[in-house]
N, C-alpha and C positions, 0 to 999 in steps of 0.2 A: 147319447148326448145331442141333443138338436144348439145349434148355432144358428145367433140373431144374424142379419146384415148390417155391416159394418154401418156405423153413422156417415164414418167419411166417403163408403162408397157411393152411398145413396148421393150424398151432394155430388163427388163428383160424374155420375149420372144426368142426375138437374143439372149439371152447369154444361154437361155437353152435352144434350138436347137445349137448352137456352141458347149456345154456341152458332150449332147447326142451322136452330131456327133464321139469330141474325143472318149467317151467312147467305143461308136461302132466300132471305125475302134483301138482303142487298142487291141479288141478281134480279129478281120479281121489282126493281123499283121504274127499272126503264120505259118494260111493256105497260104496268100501272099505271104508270106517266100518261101514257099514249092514250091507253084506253080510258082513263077519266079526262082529259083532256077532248076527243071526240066525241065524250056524253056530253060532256056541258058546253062544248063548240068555242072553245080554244083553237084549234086548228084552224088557221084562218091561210093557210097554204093552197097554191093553186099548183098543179100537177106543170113541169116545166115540158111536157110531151104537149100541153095542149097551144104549145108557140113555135110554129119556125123559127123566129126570132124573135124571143121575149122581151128583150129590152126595147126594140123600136114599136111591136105589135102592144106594150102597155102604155108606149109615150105619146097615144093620143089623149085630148082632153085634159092637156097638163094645166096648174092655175100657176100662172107664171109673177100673179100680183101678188104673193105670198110665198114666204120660206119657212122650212119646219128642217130645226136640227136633228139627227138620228146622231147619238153617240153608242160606240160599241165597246164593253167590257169582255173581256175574256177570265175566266181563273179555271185551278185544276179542284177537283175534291180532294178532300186531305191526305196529302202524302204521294199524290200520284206523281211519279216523275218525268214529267210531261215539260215540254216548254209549250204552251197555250196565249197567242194574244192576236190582238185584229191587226193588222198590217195598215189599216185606215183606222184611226180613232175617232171619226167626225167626218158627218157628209151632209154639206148644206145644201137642201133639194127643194123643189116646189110639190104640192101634193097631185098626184098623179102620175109625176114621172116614176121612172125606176131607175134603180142605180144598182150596182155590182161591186163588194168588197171582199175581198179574203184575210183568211185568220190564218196566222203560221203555227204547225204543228210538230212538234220535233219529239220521239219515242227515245227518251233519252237510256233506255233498259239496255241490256243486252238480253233482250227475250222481244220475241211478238207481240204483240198486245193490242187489242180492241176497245175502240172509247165511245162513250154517246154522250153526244152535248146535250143538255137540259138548257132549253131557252128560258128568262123570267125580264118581263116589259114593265116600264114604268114613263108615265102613269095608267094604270091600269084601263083609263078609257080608251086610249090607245090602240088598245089589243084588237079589237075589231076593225081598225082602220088601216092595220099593220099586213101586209101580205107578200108572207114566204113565196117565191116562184121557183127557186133554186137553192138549198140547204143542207150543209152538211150533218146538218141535226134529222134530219131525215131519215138517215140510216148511221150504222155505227161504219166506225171507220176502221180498217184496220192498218197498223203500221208494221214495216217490221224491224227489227232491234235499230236503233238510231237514225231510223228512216224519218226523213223532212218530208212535208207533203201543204200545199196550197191547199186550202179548203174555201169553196165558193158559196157566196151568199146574195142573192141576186132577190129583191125587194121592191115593194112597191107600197109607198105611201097613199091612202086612199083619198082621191079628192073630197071627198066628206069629211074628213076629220075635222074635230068642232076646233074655230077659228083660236079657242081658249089656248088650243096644245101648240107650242111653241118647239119643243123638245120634246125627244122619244127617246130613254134610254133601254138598250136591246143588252142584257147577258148572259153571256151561257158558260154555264159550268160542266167541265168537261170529267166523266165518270167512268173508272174501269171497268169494261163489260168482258174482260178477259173471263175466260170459263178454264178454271182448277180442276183435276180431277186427284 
């Protein structure tokens, strides 16, 4: 007597390879990130190795007859039990200076855990005028079980920016890159 396979095993096959696949390209979003992001020249970041002192070595050439607000947003991706927010929510600057704000991070788990912030600007002309020198979106962070930690963001509004942008909103959503096995 030969035996069909079960109708219900076959789905639950499909559903976990569907499963697996989410799980997998969840972890695959960060590098994704990165690498389309340096195709299309998003990355508008300057290496903070290439300053002695970044903030004084970017604050020549500041326009001091003009101010440009940067407001900073913070949130977690869903469900992360994180306390995530900027410690400065508004920094009134002229373009070309540079300024320095931190976001407070607190691993509210009782486990270790590794996060990668996802930056997203608005308005989006902005973004080429906008320059990372120091960011904790740069690399993932790791904390561990209820660990608080300063995270630095050290920026530099581009004297170019067209006269129109008055305000720059900067936020980054902060995403579990912890690795399950």
């Amino acid at each position: 007597m030969h035996m069909k396979e079960s109708p219900h095993r076959k789905v639950v096959g499909i559903m976990t390879l569907i499963v697996g696949l989410m799980f997998g390209f969840s972890f695959a979003l960060v590098p994704l990130y990165k690498i389309a992001c340096k195709k299309i020249g998003l990355n508008t970041s300057i290496p903070i190795s290439s300053f002695a002192d970044p903030i004084a070595a970017k604050n020549s050439g500041v326009i001091t007859s003009r101010d440009v607000t940067v407001q900073f947003i913070a949130m977690t991706n869903q469900g992360l039990p994180w306390d995530f927010y900027p410690k400065t929510k508004m920094v009134k600057m002229h373009p070309g200076e540079t300024a320095k704000v931190l976001f407070y991070a607190k691993n509210k788990t009782h486990q270790d855990m590794k996060v990668q912030a996802i930056p997203s600007m608005t308005p989006v002309q902005s973004i080429s005028h906008f320059h990372k020198i120091e960011c904790f979106c740069f690399n993932q962070q790791s904390l561990k079980a209820g660990e608080v930690k300063d995270m630095a963001l050290v920026f530099q509004v581009d004297k170019d920016l067209p006269k129109d942008i008055h305000t720059i909103t900067l936020a980054y959503t902060l995403f579990d890159a912890t690795r399950r096995s």
